[in-house]
N, C-alpha and C positions, 0 to 999 in steps of 0.2 A: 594530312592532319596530324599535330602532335598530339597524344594519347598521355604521355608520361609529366607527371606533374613536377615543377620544378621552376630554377630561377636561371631565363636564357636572354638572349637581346638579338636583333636583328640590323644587320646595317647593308650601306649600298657597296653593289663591290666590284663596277664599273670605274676606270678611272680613278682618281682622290676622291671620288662620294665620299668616304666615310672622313677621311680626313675633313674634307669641308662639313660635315656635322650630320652625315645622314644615315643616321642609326638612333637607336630607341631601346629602353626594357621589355623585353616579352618574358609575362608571368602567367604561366599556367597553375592554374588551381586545384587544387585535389576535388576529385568528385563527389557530389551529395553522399551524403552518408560515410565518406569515409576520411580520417584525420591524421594529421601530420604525427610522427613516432616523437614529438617535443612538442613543450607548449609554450607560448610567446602570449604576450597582451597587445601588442601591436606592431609594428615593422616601418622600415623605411626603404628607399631603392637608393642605391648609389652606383652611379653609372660613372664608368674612370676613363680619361681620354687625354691623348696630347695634344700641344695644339703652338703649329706654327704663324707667326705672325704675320707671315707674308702668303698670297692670294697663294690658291691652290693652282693656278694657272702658270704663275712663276715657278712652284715647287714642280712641276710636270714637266715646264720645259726643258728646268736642268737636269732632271731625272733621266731625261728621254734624250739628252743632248751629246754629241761626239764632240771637243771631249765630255765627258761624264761632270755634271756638277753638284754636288755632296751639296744637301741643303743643309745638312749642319742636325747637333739636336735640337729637339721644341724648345722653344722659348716661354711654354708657360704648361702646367696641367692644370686640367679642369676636373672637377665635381658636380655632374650632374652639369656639363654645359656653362660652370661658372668657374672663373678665376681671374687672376690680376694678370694686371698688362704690362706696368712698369711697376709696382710698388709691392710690401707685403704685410701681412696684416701682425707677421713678429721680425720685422726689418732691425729692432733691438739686438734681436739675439742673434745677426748673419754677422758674415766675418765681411759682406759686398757693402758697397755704397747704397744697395736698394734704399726708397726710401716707403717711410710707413704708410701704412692703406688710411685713409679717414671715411670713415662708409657714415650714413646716416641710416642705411639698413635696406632701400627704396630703391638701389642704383641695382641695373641687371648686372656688373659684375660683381655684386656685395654675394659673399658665399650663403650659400643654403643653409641655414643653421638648422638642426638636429636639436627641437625640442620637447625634453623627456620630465618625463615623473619619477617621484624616487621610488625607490623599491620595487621596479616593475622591469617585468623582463621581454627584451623588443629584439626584434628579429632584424638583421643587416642583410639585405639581400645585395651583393657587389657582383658590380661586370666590370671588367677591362675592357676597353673598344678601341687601345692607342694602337697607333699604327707602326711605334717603332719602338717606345719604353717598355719596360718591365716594369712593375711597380710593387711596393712594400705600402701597407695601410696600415697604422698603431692607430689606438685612442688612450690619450694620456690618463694611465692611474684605473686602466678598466684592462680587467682581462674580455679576451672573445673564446667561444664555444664553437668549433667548427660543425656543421650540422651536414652539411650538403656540400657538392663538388659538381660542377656541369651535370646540375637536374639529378644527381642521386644521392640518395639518404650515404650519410658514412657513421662512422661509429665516431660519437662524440669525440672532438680532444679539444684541450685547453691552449693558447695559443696568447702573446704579448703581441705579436704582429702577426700581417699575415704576407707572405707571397702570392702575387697573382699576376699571371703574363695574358699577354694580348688573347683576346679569344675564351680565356677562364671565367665562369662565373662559379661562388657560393655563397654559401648563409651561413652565418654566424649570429648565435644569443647571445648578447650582452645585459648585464647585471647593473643597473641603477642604484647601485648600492653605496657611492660614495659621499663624500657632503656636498649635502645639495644647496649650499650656499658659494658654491664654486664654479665656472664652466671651467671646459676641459677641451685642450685640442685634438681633433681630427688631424692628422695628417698624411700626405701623400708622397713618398718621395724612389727615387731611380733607383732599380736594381741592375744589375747584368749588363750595365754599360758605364763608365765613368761621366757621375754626373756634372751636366751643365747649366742642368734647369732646378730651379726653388722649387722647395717643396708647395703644392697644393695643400691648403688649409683653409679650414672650418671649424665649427664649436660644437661640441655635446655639453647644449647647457637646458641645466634642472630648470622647472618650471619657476622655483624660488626665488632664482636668479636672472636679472635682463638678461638679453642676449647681446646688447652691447657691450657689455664687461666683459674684457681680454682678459684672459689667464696672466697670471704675474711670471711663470714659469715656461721656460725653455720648451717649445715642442718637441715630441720623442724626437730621438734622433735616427734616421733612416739606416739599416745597415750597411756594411759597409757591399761598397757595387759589386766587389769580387771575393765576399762571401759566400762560396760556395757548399760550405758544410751546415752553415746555417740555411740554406736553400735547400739542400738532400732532406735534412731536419725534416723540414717542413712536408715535405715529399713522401717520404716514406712513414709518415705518422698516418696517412691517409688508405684509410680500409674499407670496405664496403661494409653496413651494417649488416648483422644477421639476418637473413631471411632475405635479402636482395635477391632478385634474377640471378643465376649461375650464367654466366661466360659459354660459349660451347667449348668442347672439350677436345674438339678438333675440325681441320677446314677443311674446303674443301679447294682453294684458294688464297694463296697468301700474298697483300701486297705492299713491300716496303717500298717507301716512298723520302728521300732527301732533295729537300731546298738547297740550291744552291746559288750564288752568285758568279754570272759566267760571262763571258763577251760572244758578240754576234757581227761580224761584220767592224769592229772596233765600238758598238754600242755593248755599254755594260747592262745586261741581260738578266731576269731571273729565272731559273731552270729547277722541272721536279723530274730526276731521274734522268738529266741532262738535255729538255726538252724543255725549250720556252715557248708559253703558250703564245698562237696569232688568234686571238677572237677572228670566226666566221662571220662572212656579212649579215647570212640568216642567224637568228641565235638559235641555241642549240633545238630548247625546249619544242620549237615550233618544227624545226626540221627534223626529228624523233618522229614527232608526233604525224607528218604528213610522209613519213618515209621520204624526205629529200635525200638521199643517200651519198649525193655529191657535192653536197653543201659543205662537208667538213671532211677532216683526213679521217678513212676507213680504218686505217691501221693503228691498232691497237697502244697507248704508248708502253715500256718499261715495265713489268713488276717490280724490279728490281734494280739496284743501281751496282757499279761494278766493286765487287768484295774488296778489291786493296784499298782504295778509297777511304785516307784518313782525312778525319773532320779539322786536325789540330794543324795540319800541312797544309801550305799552295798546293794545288792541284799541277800535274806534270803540264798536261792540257787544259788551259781556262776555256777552249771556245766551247761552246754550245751548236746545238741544232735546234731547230724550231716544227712546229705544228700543230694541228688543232685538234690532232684524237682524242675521243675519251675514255674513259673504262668504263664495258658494259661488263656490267654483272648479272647473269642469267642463272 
């Protein structure tokens, strides 16, 4: 049961489930009687994901395939489940052939517009769910209020975009305070890889104004993908409010854990701590719980992976080895 109130999502993590769309918002609410450290007037969800064009079935074969077949980046990101297939809805201002979105506002992939009242202050609740982007989210002409980080309060900071990688969620205040005779773009676009995919867009438009009226203006521009001091920025701005839970202050147990990309037999593999997992036929949960004790490998994997091991280098040795231990933590 989760007990800690906050902004998380949940998706499948069997094969490309989540790639093919199976994931969702999970919001946990603060309990009776007690209230957020910030005050909002109302809120929205925005759940962030990539999204390839081609069946998940295609994408797994060449994943899983000797030789190895690169599916390439996403060909589109979505908001909340929605984006463009081939066009975009500011194709004026790309330097591509895209050509413009025409929505009438009714079509499932017409964006989600974000519609607000002036002068009132709305709570951004964002996941990232993609499976291989990094992403950077502006709103044009609006600053954001960073509140919360993976379900924990932080100590406000002010913020023109934000950074968010796969698996992050937070909240952010924004201020309705501009002319409300304006909308204003949402957008989405690639960090931490040289981008191949448009950005995702949508509108923050005032209640004064349709939501059919595009912006006349350029949407933010995404930073740049190997910006990484504008990334540290971002990073290191982030504290825990006062009065948080304290961390313990010593273990009793410590386990570092690296991702790596490795080969198995001439299949390109992924490995944590040089150990690519083989899912059990029993799954785990069940054979825990019935003491099947031969259902999966007994032996413990790695705390630790080997100290010369630089992240920036080929590895001397790519292969891997494989098994299906877990970590018991007793």
């Amino acid at each position: 049961m989760m007990m800690q109130p906050g902004t998380y999502f949940y998706h499948g993590h069997y094969g490309m489930q989540r790639s093919a769309g199976l994931y969702g918002s999970l919001i946990v609410d603060m309990a009776d009687g007690e209230k957020e450290p910030f005050h909002y007037d109302a809120e929205f969800n925005l759940l962030l994901s990539d999204w390839w064009h081609k069946s998940v079935h295609e994408q797994e074969v060449g994943l899983s395939s000797n030789p190895f077949r690169w599916i390439g980046e996403p060909q589109s990101l979505l908001i909340n489940g929605r984006g463009q297939y081939n066009c975009s809805l500011a194709a004026k201002f790309s330097n591509s052939s895209i050509s413009q979105c025409k929505f009438e506002g009714n079509e499932k992939c017409a964006p989600q517009v974000l519609k607000v009242r002036p002068n009132k202050t709305y709570r951004l609740r964002i996941a990232s769910t993609t499976a291989l982007a990094s992403l950077n989210l502006a709103i044009e002409g609006h600053k954001m209020v960073v509140v919360e980080a993976d379900g924990n309060h932080v100590q406000p900071f002010a913020v023109n975009d934000l950074d968010i990688y796969s698996g992050e969620s937070y909240s952010v205040l924004l201020k309705t305070d501009q002319n409300p005779y304006k909308n204003y773009w949402v957008s989405i676009g690639v960090r931490g890889r040289d981008p191949k995919t448009n950005q995702a867009l949508t509108l923050l438009s005032y209640s004064a104004t349709p939501a059919s009226k595009l912006p006349t203006t350029q949407p933010p521009v995404t930073p740049r993908w190997d910006d990484y001091n504008h990334s540290k920025a971002f990073t290191k701005s982030i504290y825990a409010l006062m009065g948080s839970p304290q961390p313990p202050k010593t273990y009793d147990r410590r386990i570092i854990l690296l991702n790596t990309q490795n080969r198995l037999n001439g299949f390109v593999k992924w490995a944590i701590n040089n150990v690519s997992l083989v899912l059990p036929s029993t799954p785990y949960l069940g054979s825990i719980k019935f003491g099947l004790n031969n259902a999966f490998d007994q032996k413990t994997p790695p705390d630790n992976y080997d100290s010369s091991y630089d992240i920036m280098k080929p590895a001397p040795n790519q292969n891997t080895t494989q098994g299906s231990g877990v970590y018991s933590i007793t």
